[in-house]
N, C-alpha and C positions, 0 to 999 in steps of 0.2 A: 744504218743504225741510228737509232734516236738519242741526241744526246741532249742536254740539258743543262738550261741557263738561269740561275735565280738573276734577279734584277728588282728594284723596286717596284711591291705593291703584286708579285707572285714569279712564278718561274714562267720561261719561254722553251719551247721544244724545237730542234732545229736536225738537219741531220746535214755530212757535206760532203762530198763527192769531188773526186779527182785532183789535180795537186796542179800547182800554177798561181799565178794574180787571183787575187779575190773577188768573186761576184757573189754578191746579196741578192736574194731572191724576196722578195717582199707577195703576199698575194692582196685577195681584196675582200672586203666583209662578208660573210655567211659563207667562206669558205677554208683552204687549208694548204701546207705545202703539198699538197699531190695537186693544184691547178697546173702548177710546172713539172709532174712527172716527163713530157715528153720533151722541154725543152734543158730540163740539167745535163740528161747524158749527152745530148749534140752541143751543148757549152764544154763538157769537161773533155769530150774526144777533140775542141778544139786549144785544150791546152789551158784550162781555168781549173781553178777551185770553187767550187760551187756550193755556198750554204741556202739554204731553202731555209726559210723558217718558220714556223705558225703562229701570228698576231697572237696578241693578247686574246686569250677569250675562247681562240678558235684551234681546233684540231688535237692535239694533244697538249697545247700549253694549259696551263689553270685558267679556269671558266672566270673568278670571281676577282676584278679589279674597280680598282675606285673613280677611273676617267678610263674615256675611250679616244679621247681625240687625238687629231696628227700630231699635234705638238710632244705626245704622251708614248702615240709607235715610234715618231722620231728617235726621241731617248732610248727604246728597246732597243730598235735597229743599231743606233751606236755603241749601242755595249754590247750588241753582238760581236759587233765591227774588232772593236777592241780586246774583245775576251779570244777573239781569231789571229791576234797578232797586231792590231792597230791601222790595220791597211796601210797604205790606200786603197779603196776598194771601190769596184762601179757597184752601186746600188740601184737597183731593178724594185720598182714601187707599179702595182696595179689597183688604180681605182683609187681606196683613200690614202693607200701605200703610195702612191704616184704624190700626192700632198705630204705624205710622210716623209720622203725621200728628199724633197725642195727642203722640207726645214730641216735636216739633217745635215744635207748640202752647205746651207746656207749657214748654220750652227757650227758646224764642226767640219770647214774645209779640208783640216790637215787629214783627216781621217778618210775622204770621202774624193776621188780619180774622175769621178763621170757617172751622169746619172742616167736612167733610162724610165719614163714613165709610159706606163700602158694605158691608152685608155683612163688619165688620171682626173679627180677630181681636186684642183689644184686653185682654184677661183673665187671668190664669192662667187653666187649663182645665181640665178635670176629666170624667170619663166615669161614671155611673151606670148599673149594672143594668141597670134600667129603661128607657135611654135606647137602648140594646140592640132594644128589644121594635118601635121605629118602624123601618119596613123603610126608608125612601130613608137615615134616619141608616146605617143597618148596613152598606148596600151601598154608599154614599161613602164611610163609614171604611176598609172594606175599599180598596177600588181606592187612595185616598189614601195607605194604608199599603205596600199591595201597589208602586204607583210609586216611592214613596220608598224601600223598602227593595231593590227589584232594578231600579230605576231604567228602568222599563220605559215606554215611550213606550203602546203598546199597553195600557197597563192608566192613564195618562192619560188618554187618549183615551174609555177608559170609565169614568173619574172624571168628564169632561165631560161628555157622554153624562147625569151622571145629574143633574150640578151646572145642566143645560139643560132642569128638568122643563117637559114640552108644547111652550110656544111655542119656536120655535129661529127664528134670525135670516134673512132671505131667502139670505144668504150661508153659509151655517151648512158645507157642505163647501168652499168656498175659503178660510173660516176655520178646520177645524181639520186641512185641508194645510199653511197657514203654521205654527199651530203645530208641527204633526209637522216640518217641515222646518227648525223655528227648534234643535229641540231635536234634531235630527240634528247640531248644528253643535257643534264644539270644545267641551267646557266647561260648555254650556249646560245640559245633563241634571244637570252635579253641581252648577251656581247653585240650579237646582229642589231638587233633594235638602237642600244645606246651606238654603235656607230653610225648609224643613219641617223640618227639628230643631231650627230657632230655638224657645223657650221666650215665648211673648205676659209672661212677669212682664214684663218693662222698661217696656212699655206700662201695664199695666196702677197701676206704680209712679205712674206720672205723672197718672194719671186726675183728684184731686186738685186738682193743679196748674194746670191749665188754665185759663185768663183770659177767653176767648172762647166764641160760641156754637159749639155740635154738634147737628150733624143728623145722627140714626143712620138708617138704613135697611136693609131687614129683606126678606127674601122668605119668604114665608110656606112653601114647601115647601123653601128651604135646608137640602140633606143634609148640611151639616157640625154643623147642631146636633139634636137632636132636638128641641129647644123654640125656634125662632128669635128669635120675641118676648121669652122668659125670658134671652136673651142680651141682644137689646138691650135691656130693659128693665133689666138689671144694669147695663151702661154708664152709661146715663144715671143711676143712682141715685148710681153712683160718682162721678160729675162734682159740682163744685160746687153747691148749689142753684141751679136758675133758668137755669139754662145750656144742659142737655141735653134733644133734643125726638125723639121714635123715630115712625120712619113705615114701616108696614107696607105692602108692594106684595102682593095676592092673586096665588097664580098662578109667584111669583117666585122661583128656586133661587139661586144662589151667586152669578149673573151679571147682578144686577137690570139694570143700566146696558145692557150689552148686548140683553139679552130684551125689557126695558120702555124704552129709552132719552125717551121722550117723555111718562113719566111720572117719571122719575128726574129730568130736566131741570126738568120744570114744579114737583116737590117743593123742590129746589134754586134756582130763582129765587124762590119763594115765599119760601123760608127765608129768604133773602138782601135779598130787599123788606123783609120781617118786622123784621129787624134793621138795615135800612137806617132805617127809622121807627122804631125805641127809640133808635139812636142821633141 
C-alpha cells in the first residue's frame, strides 16, 4: 500500500513491508520504488521492515521540487527514517541515493545503523582519456549525456539497455514500459535532467564523516565507470579506517539489485550479521 509523507518543498510516496529493524530502500534517478520489487520480499522473509521509497520527482512522489541534490534526498530519506520511528536504520542508496545515504549517515548518525551503497555515485568525478578507450564506458556516457541534454526518453531507454549488460530481469519489457510511462508524466523528465547536473562533491565532502559501517557494491561491467572497482575502491579508502568493505558482483552493470537481486541481498545480510557480531 502507498503511503504518504509530506516533507519540505512537496510530499514523498513510500510503501513498507514486513516487521523487524528498519531498512531504507533508496533508488536511483529516472526511476522508482519497484527497481527493488525483487529484493524487499527476500529482505522482509529475512526478518526486516522494509520501506522502499520514491525520490523526489520520481514515481508516485510529487514531480515539482526546488533542488535535486544529495544533500536535499538526504534530508528526505531522514524524515522518512524518523516519521518510521527514528531508527536506527541501514539505509540502502543506489546511484545518487548511494551519495544520499553518505550525507545522511554522516549528518544524522543517531538515526542511521549501516549503510549500503549500490553502484553509488558518491565522489567528485572526473573523466580520463583513457577511460574513453573502454567501449560499454563510452557508449553509457554517450546515451547518459544524450538523455540529459535533449531529455530524450528513447535515448534513456538505451542508456538502460546498456546499464543492463547480459542478464536482464524476467520482467525486463514490463519494466522499462513503466519507466517510459513514468517519465511521460508532468515533470518527471526534468526531475531526471536536474539530477544528472547534481555535482557528487556534497557527498563526497562527507565521506570522512561517516560513523558507521559501508558496504559498497560494484558490478563489474558498470558503464558509468570505466574502472568500477577503482571507484569503489576510492570510496572505501575515503571513509574512516575500518569502516568501509567493497564487494564486487561478476557479470553486474549499473543495476546490480535488479540484475543480481539474490546476490545483493545475501551480500547485504552478511554485511549486517557481520556487524551485528562486532557490535
Amino acid at each position: 500500500m502507498t503511503e504518504h509523507l509530506a516533507v519540505d518543498g512537496g510530499t514523498l510516496a513510500y510503501d513498507v513491508t514486513g516487521s523487524g529493524p528498519l531498512i531504507v530502500l533508496a533508488h536511483g534517478m529516472g526511476d522508482s520504488r519497484a527497481a527493488y520489487r525483487a529484493v524487499v520480499p527476500r529482505l522482509a522473509a529475512a526478518g526486516y521492515r522494509v520501506a522502499a521509497v520514491d525520490l523526489r520527482g520520481c514515481g508516485e512522489s510529487d514531480a515539482d521540487w526546488p533542488q535535486w541534490s544529495r544533500t536535499a534526498i538526504a534530508g528526505d530519506l531522514t524524515a522518512l527514517i524518523r516519521h518510521l520511528g527514528g531508527g536506527p536504520a541501514v539505509l540502502v542508496g543506489h546511484s545518487i541515493s548511494g551519495g544520499a545515504a553518505t550525507i545522511a549517515a554522516a549528518r544524522e548518525p543517531g538515526l542511521i545503523s549501516a549503510v549500503v551503497e549500490l553502484a553509488p555515485f558518491t565522489r567528485e568525478q572526473s573523466v580520463r582519456l583513457g577511460d574513453l578507450r573502454v567501449r560499454r564506458f563510452r557508449r553509457g556516457m554517450l546515451r547518459l549525456l544524450g538523455a540529459g541534454v535533449f531529455g530524450s526518453r528513447a535515448l534513456w531507454r538505451s542508456y538502460l539497455d546498456v546499464a543492463y549488460p547480459g542478464v536482464k530481469p524476467a520482467d525486463w519489457d514490463a519494466r522499462i514500459a513503466r519507466i517510459d510511462a513514468q517519465l511521460r508524466e508532468p515533470g518527471r523528465m526534468r526531475a531526471l535532467r536536474g539530477m544528472g547536473r547534481t555535482a557528487p562533491a556534497d557527498a563526497g565532502a562527507h565521506l570522512a564523516g561517516v560513523r558507521c559501517p559501508v558496504l559498497v557494491v560494484m558490478g563489474t561491467h558498470d558503464p558509468d565507470w570505466a574502472d568500477p572497482h577503482a571507484e569503489g575502491a576510492a570510496i572505501v579508502d575515503a571513509l574512516p579506517p575500518g569502516l568501509g568493505r567493497l564487494e564486487m558482483i561478476e557479470g553486474a552493470g549499473h543495476y546490480p539489485h535488479d540484475q543480481f537481486p539474490d546476490q545483493v541481498v545475501a551480500l547485504v545480510l552478511a554485511f549486517l550479521r557481520a556487524d551485528a557480531a562486532r557490535a
